[in-house]
N, C-alpha and C positions, 0 to 999 in steps of 0.2 A: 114256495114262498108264502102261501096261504095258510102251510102251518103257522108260521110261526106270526103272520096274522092274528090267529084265534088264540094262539099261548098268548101272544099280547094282549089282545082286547080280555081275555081271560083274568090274568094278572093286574090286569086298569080297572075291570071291573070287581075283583076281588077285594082289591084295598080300598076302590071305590065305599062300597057297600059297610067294610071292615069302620071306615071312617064317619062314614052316618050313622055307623051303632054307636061309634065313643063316645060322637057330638051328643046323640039322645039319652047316652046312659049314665056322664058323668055330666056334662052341662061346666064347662069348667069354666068356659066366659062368665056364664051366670053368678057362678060363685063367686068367683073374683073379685065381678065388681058387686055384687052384694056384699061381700067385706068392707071394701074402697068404703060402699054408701052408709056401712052401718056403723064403719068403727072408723078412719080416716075420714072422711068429709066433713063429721061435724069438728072436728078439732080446731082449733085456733089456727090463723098461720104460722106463729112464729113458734109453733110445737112441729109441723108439717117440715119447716125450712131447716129448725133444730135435729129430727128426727131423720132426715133428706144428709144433715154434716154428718152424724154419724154413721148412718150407713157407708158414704164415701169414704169415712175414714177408715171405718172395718174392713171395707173391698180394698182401700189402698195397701193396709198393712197386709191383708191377706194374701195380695198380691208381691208385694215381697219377700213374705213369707215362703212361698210358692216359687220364687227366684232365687232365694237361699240355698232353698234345699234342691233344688235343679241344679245348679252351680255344683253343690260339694257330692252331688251323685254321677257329675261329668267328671271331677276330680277322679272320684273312686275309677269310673270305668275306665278313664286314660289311664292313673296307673297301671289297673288289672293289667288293660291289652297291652302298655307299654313294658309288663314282665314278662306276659306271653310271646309280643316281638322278641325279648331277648334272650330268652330262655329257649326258645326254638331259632336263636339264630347262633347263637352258642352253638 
């Protein structure tokens, strides 16, 4: 039971370590919000709010876009398997 102890603590300390090089090497909080502060903060609000519809609206339609085409790739596989039922029950 003590192995796998140490494979454990092994493994938490691995990704441990792996995780404090990302945070040091890419700084991705930083960036972010140094974008936020240098290109979105100073904008007006009703650019922000403008800016905030369209996004929604992109994710909306993308999202049924994404519903379409799941939909008619369900079609496709129920026919496929529904010729395989019958063709192997033939």
């Amino acid at each position: 039971m003590e192995f796998f102890k140490d494979v454990y603590e092994w493994f938490k300390n691995l990704f441990t370590d792996f995780n404090a090089w990302m945070k040091s090497t890419f700084q991705f909080d930083k960036r972010i919000t140094d974008f936020y502060n240098f290109a979105i903060a100073p904008l007006p609000e009703w650019v922000k709010i403008l800016g905030l519809i369209v996004v929604l609206i992109a994710l909306v339609i993308g999202m049924i876009q994404l519903i379409k085409k799941s939909f008619k790739v369900m079609i496709i596989l129920l026919i496929v398997f529904g010729i395989i039922i019958l063709i192997t029950w033939l």
